[in-house]
N, C-alpha and C positions, 0 to 999 in steps of 0.2 A: 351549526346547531347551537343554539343559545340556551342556557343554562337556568338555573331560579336565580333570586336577586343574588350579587355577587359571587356569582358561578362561572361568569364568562362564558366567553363562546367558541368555537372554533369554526369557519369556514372557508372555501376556495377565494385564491384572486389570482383571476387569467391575468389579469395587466404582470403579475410575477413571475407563473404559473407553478404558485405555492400555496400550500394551506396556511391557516394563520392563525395561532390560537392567542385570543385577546381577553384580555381584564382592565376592566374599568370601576373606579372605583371613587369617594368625595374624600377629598385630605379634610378630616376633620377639623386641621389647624385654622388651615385657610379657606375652605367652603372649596377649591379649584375639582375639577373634574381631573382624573389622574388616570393614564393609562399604558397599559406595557401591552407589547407586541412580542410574540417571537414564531419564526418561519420553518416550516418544515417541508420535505417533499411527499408525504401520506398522511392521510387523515388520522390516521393511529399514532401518529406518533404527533400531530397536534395535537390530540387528543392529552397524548404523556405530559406534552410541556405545558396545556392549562393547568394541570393539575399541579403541577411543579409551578406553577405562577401561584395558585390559590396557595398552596401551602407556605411559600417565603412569603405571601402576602400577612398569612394568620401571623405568624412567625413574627412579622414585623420586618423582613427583610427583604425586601421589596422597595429601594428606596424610590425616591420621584428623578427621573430625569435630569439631569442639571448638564449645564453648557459651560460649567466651569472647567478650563481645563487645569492638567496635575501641575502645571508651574504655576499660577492662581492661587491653587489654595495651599502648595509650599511656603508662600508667598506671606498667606494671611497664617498659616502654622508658625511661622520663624516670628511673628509679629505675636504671635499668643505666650511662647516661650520667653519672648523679651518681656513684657507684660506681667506675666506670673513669676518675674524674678530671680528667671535660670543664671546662674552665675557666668559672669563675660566668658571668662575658658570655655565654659560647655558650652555657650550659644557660641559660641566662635567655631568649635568643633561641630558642630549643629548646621550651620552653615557652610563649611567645609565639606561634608558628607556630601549634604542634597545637590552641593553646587557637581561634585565629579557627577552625580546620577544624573543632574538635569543642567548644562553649561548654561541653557540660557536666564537660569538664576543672576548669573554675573554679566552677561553679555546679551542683550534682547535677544542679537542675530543671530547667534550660536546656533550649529545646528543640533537640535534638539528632540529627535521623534518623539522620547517618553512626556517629556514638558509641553508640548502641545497639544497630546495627544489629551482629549475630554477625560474627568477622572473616572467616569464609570466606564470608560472603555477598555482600561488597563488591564491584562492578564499575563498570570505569570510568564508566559513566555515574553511579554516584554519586558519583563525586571531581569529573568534573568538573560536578556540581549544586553540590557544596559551593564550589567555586572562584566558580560566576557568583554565587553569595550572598557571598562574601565582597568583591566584586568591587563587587557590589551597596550594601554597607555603607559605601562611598567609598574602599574603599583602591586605592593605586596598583596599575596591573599588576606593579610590578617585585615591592613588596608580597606580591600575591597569588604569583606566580612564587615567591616563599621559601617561601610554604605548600605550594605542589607537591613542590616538591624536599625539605619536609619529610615530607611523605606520601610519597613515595616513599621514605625511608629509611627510615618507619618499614615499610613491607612490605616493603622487601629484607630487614628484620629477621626479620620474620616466616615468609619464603620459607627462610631460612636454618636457621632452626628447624622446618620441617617443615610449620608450620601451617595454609598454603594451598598452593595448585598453583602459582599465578601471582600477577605482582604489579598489581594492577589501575590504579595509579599511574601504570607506564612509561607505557600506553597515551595517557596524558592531555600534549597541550603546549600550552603559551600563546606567544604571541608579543608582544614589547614593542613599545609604538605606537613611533614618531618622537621624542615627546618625554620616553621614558621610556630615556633612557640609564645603565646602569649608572654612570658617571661622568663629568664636564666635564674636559678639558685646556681649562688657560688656556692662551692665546696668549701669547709675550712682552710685545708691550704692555700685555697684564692683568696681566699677573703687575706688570709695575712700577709701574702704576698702583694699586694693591691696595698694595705697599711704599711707595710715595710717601704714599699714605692712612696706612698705620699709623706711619710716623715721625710724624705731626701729632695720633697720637691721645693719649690723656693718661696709657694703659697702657704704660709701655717694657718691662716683663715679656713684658705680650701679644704685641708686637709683634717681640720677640725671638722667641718661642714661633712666630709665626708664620714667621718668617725662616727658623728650624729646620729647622720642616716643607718647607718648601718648597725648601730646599738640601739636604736629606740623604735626604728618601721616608719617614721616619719616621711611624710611627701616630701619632694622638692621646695614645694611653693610655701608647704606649711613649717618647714625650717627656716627659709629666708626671710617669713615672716616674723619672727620671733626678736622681741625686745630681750633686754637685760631683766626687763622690769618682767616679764615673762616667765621669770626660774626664781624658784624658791628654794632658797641652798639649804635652808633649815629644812625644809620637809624632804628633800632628792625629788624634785620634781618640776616638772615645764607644765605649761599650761597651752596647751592651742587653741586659737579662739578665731583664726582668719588667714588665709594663703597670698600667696605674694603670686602674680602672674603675667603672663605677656598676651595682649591683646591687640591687634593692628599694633604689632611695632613697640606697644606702650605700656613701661608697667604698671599694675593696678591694684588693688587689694582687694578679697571678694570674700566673702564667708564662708563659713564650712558647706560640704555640699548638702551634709545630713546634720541633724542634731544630735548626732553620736557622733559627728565626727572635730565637734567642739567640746574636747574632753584635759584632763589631767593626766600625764603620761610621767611614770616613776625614769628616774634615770639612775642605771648603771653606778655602780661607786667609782672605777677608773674612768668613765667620760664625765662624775662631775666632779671631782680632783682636776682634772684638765679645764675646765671651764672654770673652776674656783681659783685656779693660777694664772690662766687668762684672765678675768675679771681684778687680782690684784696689781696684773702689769697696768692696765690700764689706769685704776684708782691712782697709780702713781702721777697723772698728770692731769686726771678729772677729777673733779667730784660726784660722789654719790649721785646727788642730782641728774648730772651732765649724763654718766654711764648709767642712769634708769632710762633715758628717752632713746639711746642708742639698738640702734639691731644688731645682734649677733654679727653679722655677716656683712658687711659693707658699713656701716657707721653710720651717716645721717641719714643713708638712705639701702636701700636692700642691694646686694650684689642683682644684677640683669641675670635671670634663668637662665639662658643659655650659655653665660661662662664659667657654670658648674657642666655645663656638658661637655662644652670645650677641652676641660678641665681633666673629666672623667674621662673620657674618651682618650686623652693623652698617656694618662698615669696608665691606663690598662693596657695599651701597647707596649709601653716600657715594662710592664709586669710581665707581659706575653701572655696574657689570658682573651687577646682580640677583642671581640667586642664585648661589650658590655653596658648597657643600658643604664639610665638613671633610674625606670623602675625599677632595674633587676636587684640595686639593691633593699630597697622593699620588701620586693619579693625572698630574698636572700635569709633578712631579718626573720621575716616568717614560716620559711622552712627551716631555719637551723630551731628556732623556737617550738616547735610542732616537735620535733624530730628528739630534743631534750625534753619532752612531756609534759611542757606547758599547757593546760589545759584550752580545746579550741573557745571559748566562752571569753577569756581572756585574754588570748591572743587578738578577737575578733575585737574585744575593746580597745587594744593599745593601738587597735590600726586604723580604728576611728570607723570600722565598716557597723551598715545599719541595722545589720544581725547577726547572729553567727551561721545560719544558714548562708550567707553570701561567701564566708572565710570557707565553710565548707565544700562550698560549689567548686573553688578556685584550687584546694590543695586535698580534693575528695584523694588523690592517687597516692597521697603521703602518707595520707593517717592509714590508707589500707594497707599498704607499706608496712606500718608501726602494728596494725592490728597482728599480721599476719605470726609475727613477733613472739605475739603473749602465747607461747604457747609453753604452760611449766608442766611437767608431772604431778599430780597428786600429792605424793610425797616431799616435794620441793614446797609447794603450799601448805598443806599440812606444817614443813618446818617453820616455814615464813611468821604462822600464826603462834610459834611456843608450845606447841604438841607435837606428841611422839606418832614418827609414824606406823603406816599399819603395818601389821605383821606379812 
């Protein structure tokens, strides 16, 4: 039965022996004749799915056909990222994700159902098959979790451009077990235990490096990057303006990720006493000069990221606190600071995040924590303010 103009139509095909309700339509862009098909086994319910055509069509969501398949246009997405400037670490992480989701990113032959598969074919049940194989392979959930949210952007890419109707990704969530926390807060007694460890260790570099971290919320890469020329002793303050990082193998330097996260960061009076006594052992055999081009942290050239892990991971066994992560002390920084009533606004800036909404996403269980707290009597408020209370 055929419709008025762009109404489509629906009727029988014995060669199937399905009904078939079809829409045809002229892509404005290109002048092509464009048409979707979908099969049922009653005419009623052809019926339903023309109209569910007509309507993604109004919609806009209705894409055209395409023979591209999902390894194709990961292919040409990693090439858009490189392009528009994504920093080596995250395109390196960027590449890491989609390669566990789709192997034959790295390997043509790999076997690959999701990556060969056409991208508008994709549906949630096969993202989340690729998930329980990746899951399968031994990696963590939090692991597998960054391969979702990578697949997920790669089809909001794809949504955006036309290609599909829907993003078959959203539908898919994982959930992290108990012992899969995005990050450890040390407790105070860790934290000094952890310093008490690395005063006795044989590294006083590291163990500054680590002091750092842990008094100011600074990244890894954004500490190792740091010159002499970098701290301003007169004002108590660092400056971050670039990250030191590992990329195939190779260190690199890369910008901040955000333009809040090239910021001016106050530091602590006890870590810049210790950096003002470090900086005059050195003046003992440099000149000012010489010790303005120098880094912090290795000399002419940056300590390698991974021998602060090395590092850290050692001192915390000898501590007895197990494991312990190099974000955790980040993380660390920002919950002892949340937790002394640092306002989140400013916390949110010292950690270089691009709003405070992000810092509150991350430690929303602390401040409710802290809220749950304020709870004074009347009369306690009332004193606080220099009036008498009431009778």
């Amino acid at each position: 039965m055929a419709r008025g103009k762009g109404g489509g139509s629906t009727y029988y095909d014995a060669t199937k022996s399905k009904w078939v309700a079809e829409l045809k339509w002229v892509d404005p862009a290109t002048g092509k004749l464009l048409k979707a098909k979908r099969y049922a086994n009653s005419r009623r319910e052809a019926e339903k799915l023309l109209a569910e055509l007509v309507d993604q069509k109004s919609k806009g969501l209705l894409a055209e056909p395409s023979k591209q398949s999902t390894r194709e246009f990961a292919l040409e997405y990693l090439k858009r990222l490189e392009r528009e400037g994504l920093r080596p670490n995250s395109l390196r992480l960027a590449k890491e994700e989609l390669m566990r989701a789709m192997p034959s990113l790295k390997d043509p032959f790999a076997h690959d159902p999701l990556g060969r598969m056409r991208l508008q074919e994709v549906r949630p049940a096969h993202i989340r098959g690729v998930l329980d194989r990746v899951m399968e392979q031994g990696y963590s959930a939090r692991t597998v979790g960054k391969v979702l949210m990578r697949l997920k952007a790669l089809f909001r890419e794809a949504l955006r451009l036309e290609l599909v109707a829907r993003n078959p990704a959203e539908a898919v969530s994982l959930r992290l077990s108990q012992g899969e926390k995005a990050a450890r807060a040390l407790e105070p007694h860790e934290v000094a235990r952890l310093l008490e460890e690395a005063e006795r260790s044989k590294s006083p570099d590291m163990a500054l490096l680590l002091r750092l971290m842990l008094a100011t919320g600074l990244r890894r890469g954004e500490a190792l990057a740091l010159q002499w020329r970098d701290i301003d002793f007169t004002r108590g303050e660092l400056t971050v303006w670039r990250s030191w990082t590992k990329v195939e193998g190779k260190g690199t330097f890369s910008a901040p990720k955000t333009r809040h996260a090239r910021r001016k960061v106050p530091l602590p009076r006890g870590l810049l006493l210790r950096l003002q006594e470090r900086r005059q052992k050195l003046l003992e055999r440099l000149t000012p000069e010489e010790l303005w081009e120098l880094f912090l942290f290795g000399g002419g050239k940056p300590y390698d990221p991974d021998a602060f892990n090395h590092y850290l991971r050692r001192l915390a066994e000898k501590a007895g606190l197990g494991r312990v992560r190099v974000h955790d002390l980040r993380h660390t920084w920002a919950s002892l600071a949340l937790s002394r009533g640092i306002p989140l606004e400013v916390v949110s800036e010292r950690l270089g995040h691009a709003n405070p909404n992000i810092t509150l996403g991350i430690y929303r269980h602390l401040l409710e924590e802290e809220r749950r707290g304020y709870v004074i009597d009347l009369e306690d408020l009332l004193k606080s303010s220099g009036n008498r209370p009431l009778a």
